[in-house]
N, C-alpha and C positions, 0 to 999 in steps of 0.2 A: 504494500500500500504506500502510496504518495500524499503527502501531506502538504497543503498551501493554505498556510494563514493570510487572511486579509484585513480588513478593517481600521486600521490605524490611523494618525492623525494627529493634529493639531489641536489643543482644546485649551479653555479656560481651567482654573483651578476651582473647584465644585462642580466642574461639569461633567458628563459620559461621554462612554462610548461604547459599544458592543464588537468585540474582536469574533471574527469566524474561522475555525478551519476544516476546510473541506477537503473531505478523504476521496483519494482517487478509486477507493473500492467500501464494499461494505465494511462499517466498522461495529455490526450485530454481534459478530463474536470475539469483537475486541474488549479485554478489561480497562485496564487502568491507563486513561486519559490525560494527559498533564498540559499544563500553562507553563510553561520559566518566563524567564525576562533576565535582562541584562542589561543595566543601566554604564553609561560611558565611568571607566575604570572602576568595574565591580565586578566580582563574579556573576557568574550566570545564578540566579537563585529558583527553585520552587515556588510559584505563587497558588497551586493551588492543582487539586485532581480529583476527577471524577472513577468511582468504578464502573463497571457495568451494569452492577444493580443500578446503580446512581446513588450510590452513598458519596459524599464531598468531602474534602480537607482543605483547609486554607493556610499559608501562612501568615502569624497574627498582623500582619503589617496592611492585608487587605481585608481581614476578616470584618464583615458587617458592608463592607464598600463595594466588594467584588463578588458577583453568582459563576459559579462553572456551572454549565448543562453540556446535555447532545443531546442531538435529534439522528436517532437508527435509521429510521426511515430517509432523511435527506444526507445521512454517514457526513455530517456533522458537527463540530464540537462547537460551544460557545464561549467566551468569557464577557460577562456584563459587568463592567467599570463603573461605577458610581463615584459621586461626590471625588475626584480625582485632584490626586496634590501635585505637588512640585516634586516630590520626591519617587511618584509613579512615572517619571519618564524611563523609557529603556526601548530596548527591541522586546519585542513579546513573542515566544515561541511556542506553537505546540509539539508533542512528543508523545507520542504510542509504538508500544511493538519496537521499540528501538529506533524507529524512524522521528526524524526531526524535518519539521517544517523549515518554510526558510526565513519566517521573521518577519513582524511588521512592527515600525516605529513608530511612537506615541508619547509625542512631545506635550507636558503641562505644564503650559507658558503663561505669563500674565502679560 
C-alpha cells in the first residue's frame, strides 16, 4: 500500500484544519494507523494512532485539540486539528504497515 497525505497549510493560531491520507489500497485489514510530524530541528515525534477497532492514543501535546479517525470504506485516514498553536507547525506524516506517507506542511503563523 501507498500512502499520500494531503491537506496542509497555512493557518491562524486557534484555527483548523483537517489533514487526509489516502491509501492506495484497502486499509480494512490494516491495524495501527499513525500521524508523526516533525517540526524544523526536532525529531520526528508521535502525535497520535488509530487501531482498527478504532481505539485512539494521542500525544498529551494534542490531546483535546486533535481527533485521528478512518474511513474503511474510502481507505482513508484523518487527522482533525483544532484550536492550532505556534508550536503545531511541522511536516505531518502518516505511517501504517511500515509504509510512510510523504508529508504535508502546516504552518501556525500569526
Amino acid at each position: 500500500v501507498q500512502l499520500q497525505a494531503f491537506g496542509g497549510g497555512l493557518v491562524q493560531p486557534g484555527e483548523s484544519l483537517r489533514l487526509s491520507c489516502a491509501a492506495s489500497g484497502s486499509i480494512f485489514r490494516i491495524g495501527v494507523m499513525h500521524w508523526y510530524r516533525q517540526a524544523p530541528g526536532k525529531q520526528r515525534e508521535l502525535v497520535a494512532y488509530i487501531t482498527g477497532s478504532g481505539s485512539t492514543s494521542y500525544a498529551d501535546s494534542v490531546k483535546g485539540r486533535f481527533t485521528i479517525s478512518r474511513d474503511n470504506a474510502k481507505n482513508t485516514l484523518y487527522l482533525q486539528m483544532n484550536s492550532l498553536k505556534l508550536e503545531d507547525t511541522a511536516v505531518y506524516y502518516c505511517q501504517a504497515v511500515g509504509v510512510w506517507g510523504q508529508g504535508t506542511l502546516v504552518t501556525v503563523s500569526s
